[in-house]
C-alpha positions as CSV (number, residue, x, y, z in Angstrom):
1,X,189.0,125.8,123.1
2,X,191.5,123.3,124.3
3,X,193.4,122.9,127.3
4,X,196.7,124.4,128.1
5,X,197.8,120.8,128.5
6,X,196.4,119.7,124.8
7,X,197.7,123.0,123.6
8,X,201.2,123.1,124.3
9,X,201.9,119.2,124.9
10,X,199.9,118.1,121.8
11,X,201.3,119.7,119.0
12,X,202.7,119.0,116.0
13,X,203.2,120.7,112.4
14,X,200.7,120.3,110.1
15,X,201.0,121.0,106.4
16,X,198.1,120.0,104.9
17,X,195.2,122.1,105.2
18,X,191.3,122.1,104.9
19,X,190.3,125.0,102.0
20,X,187.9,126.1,105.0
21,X,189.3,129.7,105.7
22,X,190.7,131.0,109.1
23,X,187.7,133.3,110.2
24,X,188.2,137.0,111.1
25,X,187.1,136.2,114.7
26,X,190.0,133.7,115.1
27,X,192.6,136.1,113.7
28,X,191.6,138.8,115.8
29,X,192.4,136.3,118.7
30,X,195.7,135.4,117.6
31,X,196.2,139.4,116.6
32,X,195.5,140.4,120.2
33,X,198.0,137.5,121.5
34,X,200.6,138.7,119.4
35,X,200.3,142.5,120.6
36,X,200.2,141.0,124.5
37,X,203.8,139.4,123.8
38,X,206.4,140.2,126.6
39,X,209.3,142.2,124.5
40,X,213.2,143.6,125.6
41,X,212.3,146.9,127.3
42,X,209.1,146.8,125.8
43,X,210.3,148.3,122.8
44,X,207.9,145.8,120.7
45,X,210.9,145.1,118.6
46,X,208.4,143.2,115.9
47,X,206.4,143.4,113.1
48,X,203.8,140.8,111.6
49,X,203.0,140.5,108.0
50,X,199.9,138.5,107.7
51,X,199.1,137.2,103.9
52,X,196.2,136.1,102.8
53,X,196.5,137.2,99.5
54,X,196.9,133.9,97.2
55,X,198.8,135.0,94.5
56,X,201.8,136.3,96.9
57,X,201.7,133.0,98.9
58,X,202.5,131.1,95.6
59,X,205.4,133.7,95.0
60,X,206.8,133.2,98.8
61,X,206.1,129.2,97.5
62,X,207.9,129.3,94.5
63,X,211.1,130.9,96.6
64,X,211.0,128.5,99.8
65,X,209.6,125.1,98.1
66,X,207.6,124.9,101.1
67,X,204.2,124.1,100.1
68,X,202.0,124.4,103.1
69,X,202.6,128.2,102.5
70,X,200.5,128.0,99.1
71,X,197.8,125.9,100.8
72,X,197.1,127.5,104.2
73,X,194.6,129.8,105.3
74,X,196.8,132.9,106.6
75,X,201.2,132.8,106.6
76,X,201.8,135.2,109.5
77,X,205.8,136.5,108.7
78,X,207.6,137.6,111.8
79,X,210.2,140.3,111.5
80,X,212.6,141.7,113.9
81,X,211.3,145.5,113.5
82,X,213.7,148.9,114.2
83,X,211.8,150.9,111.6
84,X,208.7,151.7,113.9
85,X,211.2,153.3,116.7
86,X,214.0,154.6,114.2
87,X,210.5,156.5,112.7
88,X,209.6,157.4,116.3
89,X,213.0,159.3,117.1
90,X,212.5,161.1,113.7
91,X,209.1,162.1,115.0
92,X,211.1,163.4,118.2
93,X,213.8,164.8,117.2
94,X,216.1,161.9,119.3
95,X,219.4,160.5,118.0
96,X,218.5,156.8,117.1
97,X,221.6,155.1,118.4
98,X,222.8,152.3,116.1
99,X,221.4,149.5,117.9
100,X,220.8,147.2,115.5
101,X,224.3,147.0,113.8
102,X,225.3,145.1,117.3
103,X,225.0,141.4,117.9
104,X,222.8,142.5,120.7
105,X,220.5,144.3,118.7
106,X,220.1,141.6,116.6
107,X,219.7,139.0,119.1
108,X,216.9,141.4,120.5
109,X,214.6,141.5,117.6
110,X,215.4,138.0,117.1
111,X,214.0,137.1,119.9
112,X,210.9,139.2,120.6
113,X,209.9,138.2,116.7
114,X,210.1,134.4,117.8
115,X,208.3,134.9,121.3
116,X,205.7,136.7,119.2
117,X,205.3,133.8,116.8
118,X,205.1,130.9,119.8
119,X,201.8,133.2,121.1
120,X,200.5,133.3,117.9
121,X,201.0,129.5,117.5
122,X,199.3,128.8,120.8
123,X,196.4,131.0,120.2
124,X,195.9,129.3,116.8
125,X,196.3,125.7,118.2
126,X,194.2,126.7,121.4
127,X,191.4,127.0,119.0
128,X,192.2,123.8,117.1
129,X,193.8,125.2,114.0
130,X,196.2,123.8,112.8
131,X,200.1,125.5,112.5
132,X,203.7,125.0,111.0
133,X,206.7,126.8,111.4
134,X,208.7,127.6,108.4
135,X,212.2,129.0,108.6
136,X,213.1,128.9,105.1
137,X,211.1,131.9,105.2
138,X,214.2,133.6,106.3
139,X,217.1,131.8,104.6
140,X,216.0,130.7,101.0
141,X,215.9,133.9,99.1
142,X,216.3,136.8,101.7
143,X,216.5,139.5,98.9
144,X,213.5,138.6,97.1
145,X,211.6,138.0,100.3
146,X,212.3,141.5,101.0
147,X,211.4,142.7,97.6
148,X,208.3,140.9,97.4
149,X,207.0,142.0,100.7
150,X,208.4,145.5,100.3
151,X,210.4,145.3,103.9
152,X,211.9,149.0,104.9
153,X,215.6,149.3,106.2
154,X,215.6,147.9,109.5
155,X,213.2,145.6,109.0
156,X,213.9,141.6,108.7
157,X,212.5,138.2,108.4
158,X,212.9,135.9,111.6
159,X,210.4,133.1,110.7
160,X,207.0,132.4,109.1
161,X,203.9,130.7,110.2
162,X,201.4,128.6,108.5
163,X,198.1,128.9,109.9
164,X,194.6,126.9,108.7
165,X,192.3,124.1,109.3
166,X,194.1,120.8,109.7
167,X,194.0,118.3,107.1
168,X,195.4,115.8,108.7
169,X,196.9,114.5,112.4
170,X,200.0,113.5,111.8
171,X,201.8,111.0,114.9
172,X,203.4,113.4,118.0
173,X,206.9,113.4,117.2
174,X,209.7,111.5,120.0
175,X,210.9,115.2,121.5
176,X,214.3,115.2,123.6
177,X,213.7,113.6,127.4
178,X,213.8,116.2,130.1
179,X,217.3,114.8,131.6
180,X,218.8,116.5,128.4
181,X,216.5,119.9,128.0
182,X,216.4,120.6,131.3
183,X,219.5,121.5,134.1
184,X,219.5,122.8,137.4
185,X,221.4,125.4,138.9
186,X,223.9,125.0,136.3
187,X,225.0,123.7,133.0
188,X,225.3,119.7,134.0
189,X,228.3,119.0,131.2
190,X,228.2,115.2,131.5
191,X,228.8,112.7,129.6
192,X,225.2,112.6,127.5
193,X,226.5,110.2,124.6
194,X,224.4,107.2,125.1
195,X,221.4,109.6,126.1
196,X,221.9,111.1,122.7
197,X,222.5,107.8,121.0
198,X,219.0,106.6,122.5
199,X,217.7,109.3,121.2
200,X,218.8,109.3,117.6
201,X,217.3,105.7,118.0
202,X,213.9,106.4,119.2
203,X,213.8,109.7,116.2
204,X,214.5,106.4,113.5
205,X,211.7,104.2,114.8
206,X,209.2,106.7,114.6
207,X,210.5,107.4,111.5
208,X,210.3,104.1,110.1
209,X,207.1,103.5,111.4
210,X,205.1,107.0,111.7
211,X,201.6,106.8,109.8
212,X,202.0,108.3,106.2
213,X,205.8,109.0,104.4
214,X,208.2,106.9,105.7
215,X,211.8,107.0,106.0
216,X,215.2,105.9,107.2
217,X,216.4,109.5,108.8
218,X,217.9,109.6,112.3
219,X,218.5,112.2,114.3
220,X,222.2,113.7,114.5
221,X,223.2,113.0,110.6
222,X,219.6,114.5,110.0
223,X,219.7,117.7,111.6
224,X,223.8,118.0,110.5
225,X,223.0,117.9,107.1
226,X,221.0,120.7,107.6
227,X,223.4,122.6,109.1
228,X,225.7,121.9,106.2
229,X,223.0,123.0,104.1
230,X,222.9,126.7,105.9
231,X,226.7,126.8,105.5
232,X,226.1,128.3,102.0
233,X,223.4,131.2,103.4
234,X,224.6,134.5,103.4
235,X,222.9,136.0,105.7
236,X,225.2,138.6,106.9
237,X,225.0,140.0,103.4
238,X,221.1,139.9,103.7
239,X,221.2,141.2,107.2
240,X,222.9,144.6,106.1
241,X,220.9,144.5,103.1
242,X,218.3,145.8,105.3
243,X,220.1,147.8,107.5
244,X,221.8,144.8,110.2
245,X,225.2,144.9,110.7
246,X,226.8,142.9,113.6
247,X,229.8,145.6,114.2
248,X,230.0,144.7,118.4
């Protein structure tokens, strides 16, 4: 097992995998580290689709263009999950309240659903496996995502996680220094525009120079042109496709 410190402060995405298979051992850690995740209330608003089944892997491919799905060992997708309760206060005979149709509710499963994927991702990297986040999961073709994995009302995708045997190590990535992650005691809104102009800088060198593909990208005009990208999702239509609807 590694240390915390290799763990958490030596990652990096990998998308090249080994055909070595994750064993059952292994996922039964990460399994138990996703049920041990601190949730809102702990209402467990999550769910965890693990697929190791090829043939659906090339079908979540061929929708996301992301091909470290196709080629790893297990792609864990996490959902924000109201079904399991909703089913519960059926069982009970309680008035399920329309929680998710709020911005809250929403923002609840969102996040328990993401805290569940970072302890999967640390279990899998604690034991030296290799793992990559993939968000397109979500965004590239919600309805047939849905479809394909045969998601109940109140049920939707947050993120997905490739899981296998690394094929490769690629360089540590230049993350943002602590003076601009981190404040104390209150927002600090100073003036950060050479901080994030040094940064930009230091994303370009490693870019030009990283071991394996190269290129020119930077950091703001980089990560902008993915959010113009997202500007044509429609995920609000998804979200009440399956039962979300931010009313309040």
């Amino acid at each position: 097992m590694k240390t915390i410190n290799e763990t958490l402060l030596q990652r990096r995405s990998i998308r090249r995998y080994e055909r070595e298979p994750v064993t059952d051992e292994q996922m039964q850690f990460i399994y138990e580290a996703i049920r041990n995740t601190p949730t809102s209330y702990n209402g467990q608003q999550y769910s965890v689709i693990d697929i190791s089944d090829q043939n659906t892997k090339e079908q979540l491919y061929v929708l996301t263009n992301q091909k470290q799905i196709k080629t790893c060992s297990r792609f864990l997708i996490f959902c924000a999950d109201f079904h399991k309760i909703s089913m519960g206060a059926e069982a009970k005979g309680v008035v399920m309240p329309d929680f998710c149709h709020t911005m809250d509710g929403i923002m609840v499963g969102t996040i328990d659903a993401a805290l569940a994927m970072m302890s999967a991702l640390t279990a899998a990297e604690s034991m030296g496996l290799g793992t990559c986040c993939i968000g397109y999961a979500r965004t590239a073709a919600p309805k047939e995502m849905a479809e394909i994995l045969k998601l109940p009302q109140r049920v939707m995708i947050v993120c997905g996680l490739a899981i296998g045997v690394p094929r490769e190590m690629p360089d540590l990535k230049p993350k943002q220094p602590v003076e601009l992650v981190i404040h104390h005691d209150r927002y600090n809104d100073r003036d950060i525009h050479s901080d994030i102009l040094a940064y930009d800088a230091d994303v370009t060198q490693y870019n030009t120079t990283r071991s394996g593909t190269k290129s020119a990208n930077d950091w703001v005009d980089h990560i902008i042109s993915y959010y113009r990208e997202a500007m044509n999702y429609r995920m609000a239509d998804a979200l009440k496709a399956q039962g979300f609807k931010a009313d309040r």
